[in-house]
C-alpha positions in Angstrom: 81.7 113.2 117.0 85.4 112.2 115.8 88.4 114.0 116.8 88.3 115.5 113.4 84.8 116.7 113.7 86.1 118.2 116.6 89.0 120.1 115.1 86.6 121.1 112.2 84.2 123.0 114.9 86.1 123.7 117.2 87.9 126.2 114.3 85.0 127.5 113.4 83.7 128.2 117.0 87.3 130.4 117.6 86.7 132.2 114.3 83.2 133.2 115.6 84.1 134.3 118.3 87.1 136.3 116.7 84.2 137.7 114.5 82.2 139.1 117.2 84.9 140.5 119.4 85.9 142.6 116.2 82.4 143.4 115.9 82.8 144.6 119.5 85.6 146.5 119.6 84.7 148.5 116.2 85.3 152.1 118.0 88.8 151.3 119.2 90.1 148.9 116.0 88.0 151.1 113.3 86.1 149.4 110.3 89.2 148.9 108.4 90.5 147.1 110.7 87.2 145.2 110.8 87.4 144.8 107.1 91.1 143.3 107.1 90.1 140.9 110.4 86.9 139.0 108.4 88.2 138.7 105.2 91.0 136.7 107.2 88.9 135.0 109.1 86.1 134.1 106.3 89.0 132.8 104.4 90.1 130.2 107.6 86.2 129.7 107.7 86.0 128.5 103.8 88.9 126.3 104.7 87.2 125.0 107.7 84.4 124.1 105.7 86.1 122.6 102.5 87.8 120.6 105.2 84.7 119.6 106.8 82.8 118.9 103.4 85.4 116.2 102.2 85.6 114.4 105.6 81.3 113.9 105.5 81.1 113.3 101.5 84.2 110.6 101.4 83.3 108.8 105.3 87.4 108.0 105.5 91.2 109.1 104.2 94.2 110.1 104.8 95.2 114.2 105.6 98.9 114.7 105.5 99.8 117.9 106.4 103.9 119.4 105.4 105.7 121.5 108.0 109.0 123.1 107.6 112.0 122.6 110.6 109.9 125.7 111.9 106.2 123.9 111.8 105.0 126.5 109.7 102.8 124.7 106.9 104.5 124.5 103.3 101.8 127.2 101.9 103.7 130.0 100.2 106.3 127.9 98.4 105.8 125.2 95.2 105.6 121.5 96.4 105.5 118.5 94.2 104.4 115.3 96.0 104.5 111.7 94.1 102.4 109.3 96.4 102.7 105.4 96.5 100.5 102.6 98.0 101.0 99.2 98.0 97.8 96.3 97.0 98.2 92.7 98.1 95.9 91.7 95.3 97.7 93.4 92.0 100.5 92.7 89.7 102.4 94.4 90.6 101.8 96.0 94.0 103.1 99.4 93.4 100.4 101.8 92.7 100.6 105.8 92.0 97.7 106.9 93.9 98.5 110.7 93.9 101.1 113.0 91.6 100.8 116.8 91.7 101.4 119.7 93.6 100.0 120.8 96.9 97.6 123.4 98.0 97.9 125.2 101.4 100.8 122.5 102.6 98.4 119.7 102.6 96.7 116.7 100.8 93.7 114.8 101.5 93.7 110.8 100.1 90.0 110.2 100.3 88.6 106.7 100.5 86.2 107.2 98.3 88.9 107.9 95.6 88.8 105.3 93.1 92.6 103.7 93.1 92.7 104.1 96.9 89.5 102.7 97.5 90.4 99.7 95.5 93.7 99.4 97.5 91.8 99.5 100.6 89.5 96.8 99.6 91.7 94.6 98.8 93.6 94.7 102.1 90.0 94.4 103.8 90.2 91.5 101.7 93.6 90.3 102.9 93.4 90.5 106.4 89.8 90.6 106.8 88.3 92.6 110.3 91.9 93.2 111.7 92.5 96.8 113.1 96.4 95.5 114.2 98.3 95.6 111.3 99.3 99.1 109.6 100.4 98.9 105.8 102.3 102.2 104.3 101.7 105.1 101.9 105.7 106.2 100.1 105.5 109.8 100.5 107.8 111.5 97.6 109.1 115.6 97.7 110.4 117.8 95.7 110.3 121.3 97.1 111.4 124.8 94.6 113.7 127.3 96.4 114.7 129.8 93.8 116.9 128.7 90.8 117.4 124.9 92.8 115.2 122.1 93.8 115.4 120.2 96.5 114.6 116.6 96.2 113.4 114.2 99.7 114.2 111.0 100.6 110.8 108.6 100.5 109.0 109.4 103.7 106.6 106.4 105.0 102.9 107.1 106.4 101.6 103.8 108.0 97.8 103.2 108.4 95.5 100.6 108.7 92.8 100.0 105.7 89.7 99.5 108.0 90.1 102.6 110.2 90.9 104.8 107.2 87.7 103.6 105.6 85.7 104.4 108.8 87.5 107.5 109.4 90.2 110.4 108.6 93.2 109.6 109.7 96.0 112.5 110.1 99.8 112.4 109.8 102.1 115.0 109.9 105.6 115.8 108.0 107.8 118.2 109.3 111.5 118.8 106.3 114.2 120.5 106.5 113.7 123.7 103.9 116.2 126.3 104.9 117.6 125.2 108.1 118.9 122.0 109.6 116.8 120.1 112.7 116.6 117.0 114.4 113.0 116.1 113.9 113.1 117.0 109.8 113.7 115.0 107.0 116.6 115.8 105.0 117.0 116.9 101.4 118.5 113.8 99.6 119.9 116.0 96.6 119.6 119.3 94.9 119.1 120.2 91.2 118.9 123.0 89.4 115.7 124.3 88.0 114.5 124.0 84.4 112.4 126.2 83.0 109.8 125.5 81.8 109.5 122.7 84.1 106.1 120.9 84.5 106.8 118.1 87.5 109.5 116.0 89.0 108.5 112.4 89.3 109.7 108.9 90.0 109.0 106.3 87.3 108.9 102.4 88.1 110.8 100.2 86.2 109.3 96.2 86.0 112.4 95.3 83.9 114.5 95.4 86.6 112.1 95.1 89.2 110.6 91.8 90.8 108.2 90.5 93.6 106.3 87.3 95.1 102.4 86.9 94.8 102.4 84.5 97.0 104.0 84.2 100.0 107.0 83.1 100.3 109.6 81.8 103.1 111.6 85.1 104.6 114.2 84.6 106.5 114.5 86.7 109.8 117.4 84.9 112.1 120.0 82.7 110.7 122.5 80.6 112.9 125.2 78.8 111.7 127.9 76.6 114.1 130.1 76.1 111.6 132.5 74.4 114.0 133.4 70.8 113.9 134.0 70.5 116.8 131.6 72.6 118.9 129.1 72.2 121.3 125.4 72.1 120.4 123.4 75.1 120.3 120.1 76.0 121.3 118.0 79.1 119.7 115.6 80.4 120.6 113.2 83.4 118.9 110.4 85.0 120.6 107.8 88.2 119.1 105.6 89.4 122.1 101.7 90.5 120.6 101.3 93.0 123.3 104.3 95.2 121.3 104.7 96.3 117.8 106.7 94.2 115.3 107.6 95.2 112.4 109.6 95.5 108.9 111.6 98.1 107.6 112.4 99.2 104.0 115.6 99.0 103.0 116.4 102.1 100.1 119.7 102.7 98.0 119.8 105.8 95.8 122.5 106.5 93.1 123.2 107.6 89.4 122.5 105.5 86.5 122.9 102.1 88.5 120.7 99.7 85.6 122.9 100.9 83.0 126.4 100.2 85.6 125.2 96.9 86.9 123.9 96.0 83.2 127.5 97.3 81.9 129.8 94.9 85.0 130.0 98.4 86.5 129.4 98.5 89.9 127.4 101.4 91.1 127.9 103.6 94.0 124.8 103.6 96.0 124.0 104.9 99.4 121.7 102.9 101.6 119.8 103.5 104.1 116.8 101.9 106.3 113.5 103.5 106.3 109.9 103.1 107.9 108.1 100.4 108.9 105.9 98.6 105.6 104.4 96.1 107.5 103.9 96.2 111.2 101.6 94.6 113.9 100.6 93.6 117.2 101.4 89.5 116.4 103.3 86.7 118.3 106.1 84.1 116.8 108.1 81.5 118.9 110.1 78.6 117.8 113.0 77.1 119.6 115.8 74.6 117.8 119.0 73.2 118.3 121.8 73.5 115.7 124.6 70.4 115.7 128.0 71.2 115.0 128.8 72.5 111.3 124.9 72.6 110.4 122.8 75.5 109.9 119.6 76.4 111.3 116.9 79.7 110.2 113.6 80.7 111.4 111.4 82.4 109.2 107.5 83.6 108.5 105.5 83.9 105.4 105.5 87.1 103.8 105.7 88.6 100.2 108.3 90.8 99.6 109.5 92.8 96.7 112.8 94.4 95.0 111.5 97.9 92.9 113.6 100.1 90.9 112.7 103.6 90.0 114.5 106.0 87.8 113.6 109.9 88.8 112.4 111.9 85.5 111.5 115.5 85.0 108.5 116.8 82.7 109.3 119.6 80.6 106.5 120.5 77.7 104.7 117.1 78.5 107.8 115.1 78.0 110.2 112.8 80.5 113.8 113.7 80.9 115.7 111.0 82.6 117.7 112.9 85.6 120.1 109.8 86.0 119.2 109.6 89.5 117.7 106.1 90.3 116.4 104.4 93.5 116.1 100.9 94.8 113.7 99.4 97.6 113.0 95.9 99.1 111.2 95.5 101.7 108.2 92.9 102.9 104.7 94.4 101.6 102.7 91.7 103.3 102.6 88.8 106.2 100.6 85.8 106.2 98.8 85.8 110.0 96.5 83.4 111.5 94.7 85.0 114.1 97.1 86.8 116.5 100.6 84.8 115.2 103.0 85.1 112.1 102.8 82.1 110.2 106.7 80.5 110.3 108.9 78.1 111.3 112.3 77.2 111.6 113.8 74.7 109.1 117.6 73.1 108.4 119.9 74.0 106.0 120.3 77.0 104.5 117.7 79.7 102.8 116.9 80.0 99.0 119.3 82.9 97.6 121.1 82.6 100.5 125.0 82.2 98.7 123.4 85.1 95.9 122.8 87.9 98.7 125.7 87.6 100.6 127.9 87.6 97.9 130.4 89.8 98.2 129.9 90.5 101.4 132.6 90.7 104.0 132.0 88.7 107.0 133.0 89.8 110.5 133.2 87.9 113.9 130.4 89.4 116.5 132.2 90.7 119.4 129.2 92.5 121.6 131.1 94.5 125.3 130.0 93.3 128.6 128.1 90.3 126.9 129.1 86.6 126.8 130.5 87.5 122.9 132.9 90.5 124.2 135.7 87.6 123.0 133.8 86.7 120.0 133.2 83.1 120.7 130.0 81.5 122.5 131.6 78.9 125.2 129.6 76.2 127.0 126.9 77.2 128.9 126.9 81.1 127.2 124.0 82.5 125.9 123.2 86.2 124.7 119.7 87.8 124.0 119.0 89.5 120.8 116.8 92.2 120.2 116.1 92.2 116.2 114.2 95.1 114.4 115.7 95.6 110.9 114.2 95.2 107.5 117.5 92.7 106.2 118.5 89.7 107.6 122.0 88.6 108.5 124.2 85.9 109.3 126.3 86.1 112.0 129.0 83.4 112.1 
């Protein structure tokens, strides 16, 4: 029996026995007490069952279940959730698998639901009999509290395709409704409510948008000796298979920024780095040398993508643009052979290198009580990097 079974019975054994002790102590509690107690506990019953139903008709999904900073479930207030999946196989990626509200602070993705069982299928496809990769489903909130809604940053559920076929796997989400905590995800921005107001929801744009198909070279680590005169240097990069790697969205959120950027305007955008999209138990190791004034960069295969969604609200069946907009890049997918990322190291400099660091402002690395505390690398120096971020960057 799976640990969700369990759960399932184990409920509906405590609700029994809640039943009978009633039934027991009818002369002291009195019959409407009795009354009160099993309508309350037929109604945690039906759940039970519901519950228990969908997990034996649909074999496999996801259950998400929404606490506020209190873990009390999201039950008695409205909550809109957008959901988001990713498929290696379609053009483009980005799928809606799931837009509407939810019922008793939680949501069920079934595998036997059509768009999601296609999305699993395809990664079954991809990465055929491996359990040790985890892809992501983009978790979108918008919670009502009075005359004001509350909008969430893009929370990131990782699974793996296989398991969720064979079984339901459960994640939890704990926000920050009317009080701030640690372990809660933030409200990203507020808004007032319009009435009559069907739905928030975020809408992706392809026009401004763009991925890979195939797999393409990604840079991870990028050294330049860009002195004449220096010594030579060695690199070397190592990813241990015994502990999770992994890549990290990067998302920016701001108002109206295709219309600035299309305009020369340049937009403010706050950025931040998010969940894991791709993650694994995989190795990598490479080793070069990098002569004076040459460049050196290892990378893997992976397909990556740049999205751009602009938030809308549904009034009467029709999309009003809210001006708020979001932008994500981040690598959907990595090319493995058996147990290793497929890269390399090569000479020169990466493609698009000079067009992402553009503009950019360039510091010298100075790391305390390490052989760069001065900011140079002398003869017979070396430091140890521990690199877990979803942008590369150059360090000169």
């Amino acid at each position: 029996m799976s640990l969700e079974h369990q759960k399932i019975y184990t409920k509906i054994t405590l609700i029994i026995i809640v039943w009978g002790l009633s039934m027991g102590q009818a002369s002291s509690i009195g019959w409407r007490g009795i009354i009160v107690i099993s309508v309350m506990a037929m109604l945690i019953f039906s759940a039970g069952i519901i519950y228990g139903f969908r997990v034996a008709q649909g074999s496999g999904g996801i259950y998400i279940r929404f606490f506020d900073e209190s873990y009390k479930a999201l039950a008695s207030i409205e909550v809109w959730v957008q959901v988001w999946a990713v498929n290696p196989e379609t053009t483009p990626p980005i799928i809606e698998i799931y837009h509407g509200t939810l019922r008793n602070g939680e949501l069920f993705i079934s595998a036997s639901d059509k768009k999601f069982r296609e999305i699993l299928d395809s990664w079954c496809r991809a990465h055929p009999e491996d359990e040790r990769y985890e892809t992501f489903l983009e978790i979108c909130v918008w919670i009502k509290l009075g005359n004001k809604i509350c909008a969430y940053p893009s929370l990131i559920i990782n699974y793996n395709p296989i398991r969720v076929l064979k079984s339901v796997v459960s994640q939890n989400i704990i926000l920050n409704v009317r009080s701030e905590t640690l372990g809660g995800a933030r409200p990203q921005w507020e808004m007032e409510l319009i009435t009559p107001m069907t739905a928030p929801a975020w809408i992706y744009d392809p026009n401004v948008s763009w991925f890979s198909n195939a797999p393409v070279e990604v840079p991870v680590l990028i050294i330049y000796n860009d002195r004449p005169a220096s010594g030579v240097i060695q690199a070397y990069m190592s990813i241990l298979n015994y502990l999770k790697s992994g890549f990290k969205v990067s998302v920016g959120y701001g108002l109206n920024i295709k219309d600035k950027l299309l305009s020369g305007i340049m937009p403010e955008v706050s950025f931040q780095v998010g969940s894991f999209t791709f993650s694994g138990k995989y190795m990598f190791e490479n080793i070069t040398f990098i002569p004076p004034n040459e460049k050196r960069y290892f990378w893997i295969r992976a397909k990556v993508i740049h999205a751009h969604f602009r938030e809308v609200i549904y009034v009467g069946g029709q999309a009003y643009p809210s001006g708020r907009e979001k932008i994500e890049d981040y690598i959907y997918d990595v090319q493995v052979s058996e147990n290793r990322y497929v890269g390399g190291v090569s000479s020169g400099s990466p493609i698009y290198e000079s067009q992402i660091f553009n503009g950019s402002v360039e510091e010298r690395l100075k790391i305390e009580d390490t052989a760069l505390a001065d900011g140079y690398l002398g003869v017979g120096e070396s430091i140890f990097f521990h690199i877990m971020t979803s942008i590369s960057r150059i360090a000169r």
